[in-house]
C-alpha positions in Angstrom: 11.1 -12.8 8.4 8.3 -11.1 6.5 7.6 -12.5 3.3 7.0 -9.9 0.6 5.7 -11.9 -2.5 4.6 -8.8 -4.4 5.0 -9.7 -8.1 2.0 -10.0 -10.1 1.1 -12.7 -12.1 -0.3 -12.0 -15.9 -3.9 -13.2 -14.3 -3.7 -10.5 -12.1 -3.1 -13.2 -9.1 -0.2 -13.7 -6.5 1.5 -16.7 -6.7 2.0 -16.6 -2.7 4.9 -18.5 -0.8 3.5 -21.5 0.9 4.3 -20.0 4.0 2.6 -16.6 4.0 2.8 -15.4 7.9 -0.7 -14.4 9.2 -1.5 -13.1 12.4 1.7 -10.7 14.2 3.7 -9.4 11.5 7.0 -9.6 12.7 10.3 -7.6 11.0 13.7 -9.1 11.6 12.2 -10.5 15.3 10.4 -7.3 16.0 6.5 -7.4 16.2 5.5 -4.3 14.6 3.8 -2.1 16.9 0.8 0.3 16.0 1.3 3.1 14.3 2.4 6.4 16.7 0.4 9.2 16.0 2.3 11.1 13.7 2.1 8.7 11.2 -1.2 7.8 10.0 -2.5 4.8 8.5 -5.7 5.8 7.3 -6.6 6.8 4.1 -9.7 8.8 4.6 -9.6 12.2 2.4 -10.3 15.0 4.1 -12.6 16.7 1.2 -15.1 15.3 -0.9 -13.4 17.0 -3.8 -11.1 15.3 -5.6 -8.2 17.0 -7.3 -4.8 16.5 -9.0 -3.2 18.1 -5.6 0.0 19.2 -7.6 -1.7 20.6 -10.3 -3.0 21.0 -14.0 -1.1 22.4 -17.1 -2.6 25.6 -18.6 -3.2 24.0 -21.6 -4.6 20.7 -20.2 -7.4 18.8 -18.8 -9.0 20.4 -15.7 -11.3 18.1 -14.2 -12.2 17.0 -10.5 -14.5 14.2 -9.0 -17.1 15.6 -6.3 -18.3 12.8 -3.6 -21.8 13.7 -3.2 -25.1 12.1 -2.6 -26.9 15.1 -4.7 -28.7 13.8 -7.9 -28.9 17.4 -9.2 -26.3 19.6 -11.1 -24.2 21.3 -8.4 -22.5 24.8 -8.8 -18.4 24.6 -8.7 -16.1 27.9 -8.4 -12.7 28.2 -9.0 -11.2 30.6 -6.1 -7.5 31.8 -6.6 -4.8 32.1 -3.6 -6.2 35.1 -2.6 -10.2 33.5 -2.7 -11.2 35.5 -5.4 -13.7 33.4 -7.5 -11.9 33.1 -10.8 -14.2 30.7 -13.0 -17.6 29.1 -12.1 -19.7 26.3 -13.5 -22.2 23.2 -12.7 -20.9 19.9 -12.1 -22.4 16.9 -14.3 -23.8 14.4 -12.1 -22.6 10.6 -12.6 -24.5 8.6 -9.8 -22.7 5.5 -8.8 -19.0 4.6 -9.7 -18.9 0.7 -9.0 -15.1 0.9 -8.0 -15.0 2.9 -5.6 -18.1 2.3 -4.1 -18.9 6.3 -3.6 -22.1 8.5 -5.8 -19.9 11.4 -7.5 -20.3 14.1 -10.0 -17.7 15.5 -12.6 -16.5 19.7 -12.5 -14.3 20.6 -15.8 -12.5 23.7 -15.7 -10.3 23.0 -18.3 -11.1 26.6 -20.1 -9.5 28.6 -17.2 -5.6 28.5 -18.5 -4.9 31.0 -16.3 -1.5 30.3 -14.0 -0.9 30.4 -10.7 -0.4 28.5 -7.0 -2.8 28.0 -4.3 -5.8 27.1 -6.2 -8.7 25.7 -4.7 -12.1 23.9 -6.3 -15.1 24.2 -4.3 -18.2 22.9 -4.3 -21.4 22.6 -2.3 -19.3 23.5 0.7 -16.4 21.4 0.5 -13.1 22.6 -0.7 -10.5 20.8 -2.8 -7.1 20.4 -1.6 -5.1 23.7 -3.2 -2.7 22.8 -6.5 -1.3 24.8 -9.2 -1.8 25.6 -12.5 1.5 26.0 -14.3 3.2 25.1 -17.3 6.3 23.8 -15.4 4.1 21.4 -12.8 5.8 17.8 -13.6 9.7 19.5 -14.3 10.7 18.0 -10.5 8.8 15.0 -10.3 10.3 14.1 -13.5 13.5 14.4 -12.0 12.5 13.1 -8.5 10.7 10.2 -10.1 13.7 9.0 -12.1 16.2 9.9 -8.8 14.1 6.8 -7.3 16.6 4.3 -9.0 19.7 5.7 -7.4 18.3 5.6 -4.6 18.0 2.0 -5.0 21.3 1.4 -6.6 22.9 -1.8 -5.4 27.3 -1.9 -5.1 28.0 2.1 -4.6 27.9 4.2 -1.6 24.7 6.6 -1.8 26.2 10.3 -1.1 24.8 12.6 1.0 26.0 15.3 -1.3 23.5 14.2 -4.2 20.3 13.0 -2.1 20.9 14.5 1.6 22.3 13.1 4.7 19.0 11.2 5.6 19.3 9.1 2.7 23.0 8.9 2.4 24.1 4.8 3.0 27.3 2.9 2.6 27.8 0.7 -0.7 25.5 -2.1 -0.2 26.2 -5.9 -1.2 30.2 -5.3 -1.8 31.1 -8.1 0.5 32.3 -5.7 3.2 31.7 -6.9 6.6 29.0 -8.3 7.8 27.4 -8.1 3.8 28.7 -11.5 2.3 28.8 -9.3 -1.0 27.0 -9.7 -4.5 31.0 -9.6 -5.6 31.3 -13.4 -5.7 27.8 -15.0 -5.1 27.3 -19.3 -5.3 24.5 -20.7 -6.8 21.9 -22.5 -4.8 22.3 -26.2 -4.3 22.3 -27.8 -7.5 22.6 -25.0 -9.5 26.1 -24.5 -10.9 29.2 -25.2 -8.8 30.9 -21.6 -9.6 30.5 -18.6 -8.2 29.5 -15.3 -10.4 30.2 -11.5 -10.0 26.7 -9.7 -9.8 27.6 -6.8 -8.3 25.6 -3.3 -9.1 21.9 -3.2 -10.4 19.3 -1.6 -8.5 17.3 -3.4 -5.7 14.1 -4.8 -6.7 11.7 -2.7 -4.5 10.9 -2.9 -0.7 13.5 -6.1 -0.6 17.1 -6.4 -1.3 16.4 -9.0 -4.2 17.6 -8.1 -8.1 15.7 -10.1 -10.3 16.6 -10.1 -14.2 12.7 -10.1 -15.4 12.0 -7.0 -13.2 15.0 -5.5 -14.3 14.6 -6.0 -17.9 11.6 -4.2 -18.7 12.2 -1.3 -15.8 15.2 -0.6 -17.6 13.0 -0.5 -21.1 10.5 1.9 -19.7 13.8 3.9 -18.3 15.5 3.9 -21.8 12.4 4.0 -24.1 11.4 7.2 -22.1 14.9 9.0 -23.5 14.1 7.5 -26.9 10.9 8.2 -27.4 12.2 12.1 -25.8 14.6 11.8 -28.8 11.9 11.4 -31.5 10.2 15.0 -30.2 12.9 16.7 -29.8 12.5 17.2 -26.0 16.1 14.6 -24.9 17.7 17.6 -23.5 15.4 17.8 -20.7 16.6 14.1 -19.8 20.7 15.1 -21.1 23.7 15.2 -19.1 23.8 16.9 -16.0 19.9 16.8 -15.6 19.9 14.2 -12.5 21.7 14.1 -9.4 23.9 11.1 -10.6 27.5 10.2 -9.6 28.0 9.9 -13.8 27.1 13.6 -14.4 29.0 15.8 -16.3 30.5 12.5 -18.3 28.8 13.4 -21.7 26.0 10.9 -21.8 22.2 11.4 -20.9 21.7 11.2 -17.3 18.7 9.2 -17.7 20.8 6.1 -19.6 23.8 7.1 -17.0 21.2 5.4 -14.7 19.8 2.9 -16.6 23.1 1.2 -17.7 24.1 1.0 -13.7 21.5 -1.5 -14.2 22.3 -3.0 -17.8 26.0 -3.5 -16.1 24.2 -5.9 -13.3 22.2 -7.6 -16.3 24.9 -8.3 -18.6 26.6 -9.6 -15.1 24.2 -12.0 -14.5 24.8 -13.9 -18.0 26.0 -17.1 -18.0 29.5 -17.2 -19.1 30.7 -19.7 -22.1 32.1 -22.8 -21.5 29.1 -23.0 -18.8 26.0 -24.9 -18.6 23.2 -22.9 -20.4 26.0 -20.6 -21.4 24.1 -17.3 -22.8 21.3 -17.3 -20.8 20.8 -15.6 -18.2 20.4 -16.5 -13.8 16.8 -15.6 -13.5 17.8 -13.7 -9.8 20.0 -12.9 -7.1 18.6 -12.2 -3.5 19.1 -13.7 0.4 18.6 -16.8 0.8 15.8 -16.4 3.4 13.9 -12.8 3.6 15.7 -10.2 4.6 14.4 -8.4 7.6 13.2 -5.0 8.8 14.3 -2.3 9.2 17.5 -3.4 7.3 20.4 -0.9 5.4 21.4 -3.0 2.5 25.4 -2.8 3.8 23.8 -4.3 7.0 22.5 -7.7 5.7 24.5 -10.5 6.7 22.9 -13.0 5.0 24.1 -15.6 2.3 23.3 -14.3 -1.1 22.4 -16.8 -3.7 21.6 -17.0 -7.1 18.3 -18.9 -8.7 18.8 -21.3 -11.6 18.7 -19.2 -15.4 15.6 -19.0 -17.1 14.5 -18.6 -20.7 12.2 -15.4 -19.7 15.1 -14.1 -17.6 17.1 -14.2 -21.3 14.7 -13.3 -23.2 14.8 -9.9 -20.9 18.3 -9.7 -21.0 18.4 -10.1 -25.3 15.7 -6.8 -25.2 17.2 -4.9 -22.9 20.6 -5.2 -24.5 19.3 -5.2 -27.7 17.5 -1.9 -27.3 21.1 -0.3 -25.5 23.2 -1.5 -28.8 20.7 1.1 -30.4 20.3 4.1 -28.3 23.9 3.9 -26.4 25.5 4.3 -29.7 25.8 7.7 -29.9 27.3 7.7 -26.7 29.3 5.0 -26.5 29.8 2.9 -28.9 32.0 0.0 -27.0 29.0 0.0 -25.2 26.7 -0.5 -27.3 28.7 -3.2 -28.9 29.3 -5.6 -25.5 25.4 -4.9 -25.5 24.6 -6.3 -29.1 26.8 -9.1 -28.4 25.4 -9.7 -25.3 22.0 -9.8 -26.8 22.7 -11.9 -29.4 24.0 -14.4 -27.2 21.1 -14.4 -25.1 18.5 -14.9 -27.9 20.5 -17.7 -29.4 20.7 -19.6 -26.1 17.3 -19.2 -25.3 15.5 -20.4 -28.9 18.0 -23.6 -27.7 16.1 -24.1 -24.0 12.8 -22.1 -24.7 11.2 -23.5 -22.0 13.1 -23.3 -19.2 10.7 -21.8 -16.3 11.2 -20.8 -13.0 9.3 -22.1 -10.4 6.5 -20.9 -8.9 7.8 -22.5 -5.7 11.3 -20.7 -5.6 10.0 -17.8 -3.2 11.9 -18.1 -0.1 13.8 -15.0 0.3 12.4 -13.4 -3.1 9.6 -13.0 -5.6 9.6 -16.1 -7.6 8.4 -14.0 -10.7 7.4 -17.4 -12.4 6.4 -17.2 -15.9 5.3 -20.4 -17.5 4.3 -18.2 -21.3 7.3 -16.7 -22.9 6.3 -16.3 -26.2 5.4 -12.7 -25.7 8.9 -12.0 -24.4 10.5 -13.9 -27.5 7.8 -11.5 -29.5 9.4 -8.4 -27.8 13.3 -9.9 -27.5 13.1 -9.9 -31.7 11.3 -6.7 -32.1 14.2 -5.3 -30.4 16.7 -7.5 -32.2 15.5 -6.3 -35.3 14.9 -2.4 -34.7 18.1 -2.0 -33.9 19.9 -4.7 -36.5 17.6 -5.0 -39.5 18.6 -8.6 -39.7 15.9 -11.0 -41.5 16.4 -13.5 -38.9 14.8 -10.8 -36.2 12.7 -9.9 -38.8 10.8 -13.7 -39.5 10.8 -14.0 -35.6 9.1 -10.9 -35.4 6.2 -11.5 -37.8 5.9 -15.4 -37.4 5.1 -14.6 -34.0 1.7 -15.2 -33.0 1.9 -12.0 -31.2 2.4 -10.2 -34.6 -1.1 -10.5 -35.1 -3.2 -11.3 -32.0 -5.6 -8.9 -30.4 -4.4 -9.9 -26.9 -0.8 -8.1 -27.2 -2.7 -4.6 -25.5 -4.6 -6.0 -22.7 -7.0 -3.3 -20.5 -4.9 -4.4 -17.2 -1.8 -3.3 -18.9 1.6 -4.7 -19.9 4.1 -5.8 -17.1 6.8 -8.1 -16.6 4.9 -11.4 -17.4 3.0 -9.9 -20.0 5.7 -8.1 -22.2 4.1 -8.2 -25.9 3.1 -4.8 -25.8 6.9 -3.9 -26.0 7.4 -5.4 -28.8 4.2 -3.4 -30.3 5.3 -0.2 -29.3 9.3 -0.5 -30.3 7.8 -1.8 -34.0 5.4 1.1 -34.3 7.9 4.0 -33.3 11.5 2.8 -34.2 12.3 2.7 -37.9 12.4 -0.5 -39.4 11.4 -2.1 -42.6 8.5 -4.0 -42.1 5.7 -3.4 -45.2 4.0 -0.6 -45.0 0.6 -2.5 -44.4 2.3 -4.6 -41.6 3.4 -1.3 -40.2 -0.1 0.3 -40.6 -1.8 -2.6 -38.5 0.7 -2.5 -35.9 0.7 1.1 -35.3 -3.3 0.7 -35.5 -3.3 -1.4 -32.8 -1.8 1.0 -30.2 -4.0 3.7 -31.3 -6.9 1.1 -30.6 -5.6 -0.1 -27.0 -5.8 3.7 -26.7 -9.3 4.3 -27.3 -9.8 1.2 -25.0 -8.3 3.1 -22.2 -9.7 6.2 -23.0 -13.6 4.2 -23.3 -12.7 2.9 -20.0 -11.9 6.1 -18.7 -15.2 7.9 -20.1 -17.1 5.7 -17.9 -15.9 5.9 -14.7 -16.5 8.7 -11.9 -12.3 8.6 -11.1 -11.4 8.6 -15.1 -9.3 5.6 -14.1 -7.8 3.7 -17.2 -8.2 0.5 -16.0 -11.0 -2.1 -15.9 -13.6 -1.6 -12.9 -11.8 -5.3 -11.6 -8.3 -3.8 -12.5 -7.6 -3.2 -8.5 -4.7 -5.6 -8.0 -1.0 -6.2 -6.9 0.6 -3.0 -8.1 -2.6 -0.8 -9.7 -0.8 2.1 -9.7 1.9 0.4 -12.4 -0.6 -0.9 -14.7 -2.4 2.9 -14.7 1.2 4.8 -16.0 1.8 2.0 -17.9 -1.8 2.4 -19.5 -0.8 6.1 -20.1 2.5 5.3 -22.0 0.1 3.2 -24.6 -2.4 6.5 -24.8 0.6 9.0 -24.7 2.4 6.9 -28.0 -1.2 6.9 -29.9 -0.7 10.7 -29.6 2.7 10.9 -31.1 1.4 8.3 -34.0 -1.7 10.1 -35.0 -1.2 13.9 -33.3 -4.7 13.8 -31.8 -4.7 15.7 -28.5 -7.4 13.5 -26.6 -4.5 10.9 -25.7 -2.4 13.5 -24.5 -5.4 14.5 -22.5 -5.9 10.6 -21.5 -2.3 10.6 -20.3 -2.5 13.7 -18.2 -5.5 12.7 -16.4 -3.7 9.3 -15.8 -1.7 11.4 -13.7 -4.2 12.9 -12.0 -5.7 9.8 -10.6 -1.8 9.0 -8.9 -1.5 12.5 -7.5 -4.9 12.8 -5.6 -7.8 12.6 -7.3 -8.8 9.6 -6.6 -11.2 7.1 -4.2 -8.7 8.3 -1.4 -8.3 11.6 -2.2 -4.3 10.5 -1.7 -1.6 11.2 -3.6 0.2 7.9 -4.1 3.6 9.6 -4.5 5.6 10.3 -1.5 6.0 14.3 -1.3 3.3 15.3 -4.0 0.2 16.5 -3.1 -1.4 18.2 0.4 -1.9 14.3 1.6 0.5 11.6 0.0 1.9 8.3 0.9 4.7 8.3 3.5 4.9 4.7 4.9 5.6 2.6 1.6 7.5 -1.1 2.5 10.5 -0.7 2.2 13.7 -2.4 4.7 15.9 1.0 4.8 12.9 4.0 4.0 11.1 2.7 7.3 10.5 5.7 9.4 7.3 3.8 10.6 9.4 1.5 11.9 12.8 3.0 13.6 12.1 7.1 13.6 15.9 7.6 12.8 15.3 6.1 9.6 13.6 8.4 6.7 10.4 8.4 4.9 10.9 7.1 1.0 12.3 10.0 -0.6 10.0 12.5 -2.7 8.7 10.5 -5.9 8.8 7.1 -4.9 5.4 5.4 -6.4 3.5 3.0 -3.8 1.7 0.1 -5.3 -2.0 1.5 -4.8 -5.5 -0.4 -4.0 -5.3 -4.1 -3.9 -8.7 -5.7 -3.8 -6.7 -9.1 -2.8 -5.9 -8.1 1.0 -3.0 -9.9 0.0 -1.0 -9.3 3.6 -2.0 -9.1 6.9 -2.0 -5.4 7.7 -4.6 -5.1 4.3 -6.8 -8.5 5.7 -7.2 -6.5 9.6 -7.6 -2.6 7.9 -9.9 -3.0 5.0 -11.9 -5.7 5.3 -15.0 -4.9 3.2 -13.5 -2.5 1.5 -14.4 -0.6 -2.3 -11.7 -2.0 -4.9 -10.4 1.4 -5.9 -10.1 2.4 -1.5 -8.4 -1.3 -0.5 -5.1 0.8 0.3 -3.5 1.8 3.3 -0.8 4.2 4.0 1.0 1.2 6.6 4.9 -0.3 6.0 3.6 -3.5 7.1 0.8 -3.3 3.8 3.6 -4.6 1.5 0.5 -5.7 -1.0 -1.4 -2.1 -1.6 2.3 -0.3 -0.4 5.4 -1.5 -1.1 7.9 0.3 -3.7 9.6 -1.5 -7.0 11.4 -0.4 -10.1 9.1 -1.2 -12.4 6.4 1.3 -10.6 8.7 3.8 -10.9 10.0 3.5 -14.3 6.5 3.7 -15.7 6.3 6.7 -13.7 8.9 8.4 -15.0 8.4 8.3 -18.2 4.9 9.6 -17.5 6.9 12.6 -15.8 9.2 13.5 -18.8 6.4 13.5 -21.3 4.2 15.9 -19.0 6.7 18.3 -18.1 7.7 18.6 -22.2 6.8 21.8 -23.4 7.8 23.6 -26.6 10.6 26.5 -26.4 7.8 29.2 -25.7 6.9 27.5 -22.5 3.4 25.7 -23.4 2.5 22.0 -24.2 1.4 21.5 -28.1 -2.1 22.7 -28.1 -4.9 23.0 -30.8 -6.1 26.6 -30.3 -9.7 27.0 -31.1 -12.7 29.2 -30.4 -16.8 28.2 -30.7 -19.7 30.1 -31.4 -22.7 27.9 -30.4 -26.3 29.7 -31.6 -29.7 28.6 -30.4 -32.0 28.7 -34.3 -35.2 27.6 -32.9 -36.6 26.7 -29.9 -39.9 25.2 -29.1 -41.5 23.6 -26.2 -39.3 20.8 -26.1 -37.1 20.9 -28.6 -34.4 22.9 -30.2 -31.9 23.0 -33.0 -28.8 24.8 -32.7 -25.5 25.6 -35.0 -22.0 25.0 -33.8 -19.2 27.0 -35.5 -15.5 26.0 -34.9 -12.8 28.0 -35.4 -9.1 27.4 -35.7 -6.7 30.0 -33.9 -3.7 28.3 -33.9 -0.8 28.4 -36.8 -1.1 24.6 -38.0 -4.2 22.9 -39.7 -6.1 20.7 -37.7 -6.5 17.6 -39.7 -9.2 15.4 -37.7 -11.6 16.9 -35.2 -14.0 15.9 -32.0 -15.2 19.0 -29.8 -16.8 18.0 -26.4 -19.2 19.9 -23.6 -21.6 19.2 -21.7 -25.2 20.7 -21.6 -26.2 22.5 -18.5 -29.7 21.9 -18.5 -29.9 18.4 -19.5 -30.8 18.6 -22.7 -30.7 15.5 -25.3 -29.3 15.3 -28.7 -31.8 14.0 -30.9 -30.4 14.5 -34.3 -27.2 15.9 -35.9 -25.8 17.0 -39.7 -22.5 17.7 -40.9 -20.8 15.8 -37.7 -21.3 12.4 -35.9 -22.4 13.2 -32.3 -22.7 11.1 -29.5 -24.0 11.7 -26.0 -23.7 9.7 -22.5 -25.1 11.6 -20.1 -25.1 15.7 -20.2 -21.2 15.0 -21.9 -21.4 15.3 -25.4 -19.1 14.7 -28.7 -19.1 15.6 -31.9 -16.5 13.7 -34.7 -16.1 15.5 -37.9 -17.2 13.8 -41.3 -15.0 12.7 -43.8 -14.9 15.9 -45.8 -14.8 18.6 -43.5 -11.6 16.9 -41.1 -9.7 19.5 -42.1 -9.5 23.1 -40.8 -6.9 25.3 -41.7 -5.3 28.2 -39.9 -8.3 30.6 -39.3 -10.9 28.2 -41.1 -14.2 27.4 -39.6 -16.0 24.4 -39.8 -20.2 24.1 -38.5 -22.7 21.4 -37.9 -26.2 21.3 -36.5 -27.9 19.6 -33.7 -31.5 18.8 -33.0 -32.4 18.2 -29.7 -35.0 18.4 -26.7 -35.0 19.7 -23.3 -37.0 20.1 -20.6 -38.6 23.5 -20.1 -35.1 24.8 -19.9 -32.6 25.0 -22.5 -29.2 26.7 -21.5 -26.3 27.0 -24.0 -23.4 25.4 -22.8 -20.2 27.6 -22.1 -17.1 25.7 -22.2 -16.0 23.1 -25.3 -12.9 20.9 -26.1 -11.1 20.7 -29.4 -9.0 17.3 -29.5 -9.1 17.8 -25.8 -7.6 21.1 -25.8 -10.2 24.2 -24.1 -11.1 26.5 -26.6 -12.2 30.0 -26.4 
């Protein structure tokens, strides 16, 4: 059987089985063949322009990466459907970007706002794959992205009348013949001499495994998406009747119909009372060796099992539940209340056995998802307790935490199953709760600070990745959304369009613009992935069998070469470009829950708009005037204007000067410069511009014997006039 150890470790490491196969990868017996023809395995883009191939918003960040060995500015154009050029500019060269191994240079056209499909970007004779430019881009992957966890719904028949008669599968895991059935599953040897009911859930990712620490914070992400929707104003796009779910129609959200298909399985997998370790919580379920491929889920006839509890497997089953008491409410209130109990139950019973781990060397048949550090997950299991109780008891767990206060909760590779503090962060900064103002303050400061982190990182790299240069690991892709979720909530604590921007361009590193030039989401993009592991979506393997379905994530560029497929194809390979499109590349390409989740709240949040059709934006227009000029120096006056209805209370405008020239000096702003890209931050006393105010600064500078004025200019990341 092919072992498929894909869960990360918080040191960005695999714990690997002991018996990793090498050499013939073999599925179920079957030695998997090369790729036929119509399904490539390459990566290689076909352009050395890199775009978002979907699209860009009107209102938001336009920018492509241009492969190039040219040390000099180049000229971009902007040609419409119909190849009229529509907008024109110079790239800004960037020389070597260490991750992906490739010389690039930088085009923004973020000014052109202009809709419309069948864009292309070209320059120096290469053109970009076409993309729109459209205010309702992201409204189906937000729906597609989210329609990835019925697909992997464990314990109900998937109907052809909601996904199509390719992906239409009996119920898996119901003990009907030959499944043994998730209805009445034994423990392994040792374990417990009962059996338990932990029927339902969704499957883990490319396996048939359901593992409660995976499950936890996927179903966070899920949940915290229609939340956070809440506080904007925007749930209705996620409401009833939104997703193509057997529960529509019932009154509730769509998007917590499908998350509490999974809350069921959690609250299933509970110990019951009068049990040993009664309250906490089995740490999985799966087969008890590795299930092969190609394999329907009603087709396994293997022995399910499930692994001895764990106190991080509680601890994700207290937050979970914890956060469902709170937002299922509304809806249903018995709900919410077998949720809270739940919750409470779990927290109690794991402050009694805190340090009960799973081991690392329970991987036979499943991801051991070992976690030998829990205090981050009791950190996050309180916040929730206490958000959604207001009890003092959540309360002193939450700030005697050593978590409360550390600079490690936001890490630049991202939060993630093992590494769960950030959770707790981001519920305590958005969810109402009485912690002192001052506390409050610090802990909303730190997410606006892990933003500026990513954004830093972002600034200085060709790809605007945000993630480290070494961030290329087991699941990449994950800890890029889930680095945009932590940019997108700065935005909703402090207004300031640059995360919003930092957020979108996130995006635009998943759909295509990239070291690949690939979309990494099945069905987005002029070249995306097709061939992500998986046991039933395994087209490569059986052609009767269907691709993953449109918005299904892959797990992106894997420096480890942690199977064999990745070891034999990309030996030698750039960090950012150790990825293959290949089912048998379960380490750069398998599926899981908790790559999609962070995916799909990156979708809702994109496709909001406001009920005129456009994203928030700060409207602006600037006046930039040359004063004196000289051999080789100049001084110049910038003049901001605000066109929009609301005041604009904290300010940075950004270009980039054509001709090189170098910022020497500056009054009334603080301006820095790295590179041609320059930025300007307002003082203390002129933050503030009111509707139709202006606000102007100076800058002294030099050039070279050519001084151009530059043509195009940000305003909180948003293009101005």
């Amino acid at each position: 059987m092919l072992t498929t150890p894909h869960r990360l470790g918080r040191n960005r490491s695999l714990r690997l089985p002991t018996a990793l196969l090498t050499g013939a990868l073999l599925f179920g017996g079957l030695t998997l063949a090369p790729a036929a023809a119509s399904e490539p395995t390459t990566a290689a883009a076909t352009t050395a322009v890199r775009v978002n191939q979907v699209g860009y918003l009107p209102d938001g960040p336009k920018r492509a990466t241009v492969v190039t060995t040219a040390t000099q500015a180049l000229t971009w154009q902007l040609r419409n459907a119909s190849g009229s050029v529509v907008a024109s500019g110079s790239t800004v060269p960037r020389g070597a970007d260490t991750p992906s191994g490739q010389s690039v240079q930088l085009a923004d056209f973020s000014s052109y706002r202009n809709t419309g499909s069948g864009y292309v970007l070209a320059v120096d004779g290469s053109d970009s794959a076409p993309f729109d430019i459209r205010a309702d881009l992201y409204d189906t992957l937000r729906s597609d992205s989210m329609a990835f966890f019925h697909h992997q719904r464990s314990g109900i028949a998937i109907d052809a009348s909601l996904v199509g008669s390719a992906y239409a599968r009996p119920a898996g895991h119901l003990g009907i013949a030959p499944n043994q059935g998730d209805t009445s599953v034994p423990c392994q040897a040792g374990v417990c001499d009962y059996t338990q009911d932990v029927r339902g859930g969704w499957y883990d990712a490319g396996d048939q495994g359901k593992y409660v620490v995976n499950g936890g914070i996927s179903t966070w992400l899920v949940v915290n998406s229609f939340e956070r929707a809440e506080r904007a104003g925007r749930a209705a796009a996620l409401g009833d009747s939104t997703l193509r779910v057997p529960e529509r129609g019932n009154g509730t959200p769509d998007v917590l119909d499908e998350a509490r298909w999974e809350l069921d399985f959690l609250l299933r997998m509970q110990v019951p009372e009068g049990r040993p370790y009664a309250g906490m919580a089995f740490h999985k379920v799966h087969d008890a060796a590795w299930t092969g491929m190609p394999m329907r889920p009603d087709q396994d006839a293997q022995p399910r099992e499930l692994h001895r509890p764990s106190t991080a497997a509680t601890l994700n089953l207290a937050a979970a539940a914890a956060q469902c008491a709170r937002v299922f409410r509304p809806y249903d209130s018995a709900f919410a209340d077998r949720c809270l109990s739940a919750a409470r139950r779990a927290w109690t019973a794991a402050q009694a056995d805190p340090a009960l781990y799973a081991p690392a060397s329970d991987s036979t048949g499943g991801g051991a998802y070992e976690d030998t550090r829990v205090t981050d997950e009791f950190y996050w299991a309180a916040a929730e307790l206490y958000a959604t109780t207001g009890e003092s008891a959540y309360r002193d767990a939450v700030t005697s935490s050593p978590w409360h206060t550390s600079a490690d909760a936001f890490g630049p590779y991202g939060f993630g199953w093992a590494d769960t503090a950030a959770l707790g962060r981001l519920v305590l900064a958005t969810v109402p709760n009485g912690l002192p103002a001052t506390d409050l303050a610090r802990v909303r400061a730190s997410v606006v600070s892990a933003a500026d982190g990513h954004l830093s990182r972002m600034a200085a790299q060709g790809y605007a990745v945000p993630a480290p240069a070494d961030g290329y690991f087991w699941g990449s892709n994950s800890e890029v959304a889930d680095n945009a979720i932590v940019m997108a909530v700065a935005g909703e604590l402090t207004g300031e369009a640059r995360y919003r921007a930092g957020a979108l361009e996130a995006m635009d590193y998943l759909l295509g613009r990239n070291a690949l030039g690939r979309s990494y989401v099945t069905g987005y993009g002029e070249t995306s992935s097709q061939n992500q592991h998986h046991r039933f979506w395994a087209h490569q393997l059986d052609a009767s069998l269907p691709h993953p379905p449109a918005g299904s994530l892959a797990g992106g560029p894997n420096s480890g070469l942690q199977d064999p497929v990745a070891q034999e194809k990309l030996a030698g390979c750039a960090p950012a470009a150790c990825y293959i499109d290949d089912i048998g590349s379960y380490s750069t390409n398998e599926v899981a829950i908790n790559w999609n989740a962070p995916l799909a709240w990156l979708a809702a949040y994109a496709a909001e708009r406001s009920a005129t059709g456009e994203q928030p934006t700060a409207a602006c227009a600037v006046t930039y005037t040359v004063n004196n000029v000289w051999t080789t120096g100049f001084t110049a006056t910038v003049t901001v204007r605000n066109t929009g209805p609301t005041a604009v209370d904290g300010w940075q405008l950004a270009w980039a000067y054509p001709g090189g020239q170098r910022v020497t000096s500056a009054w009334n702003a603080t301006v820095t410069q790295n590179g041609t890209a320059v930025t300007a931050r307002n003082a203390d006393w002129n933050r503030a511009i009111a509707p139709g105010a202006t606000v102007s600064f100076g800058v002294q500078g030099t050039h070279s014997g050519n001084n151009p004025s530059p043509t195009a200019f940000t305003l909180n990341a948003s293009a101005c006039a």
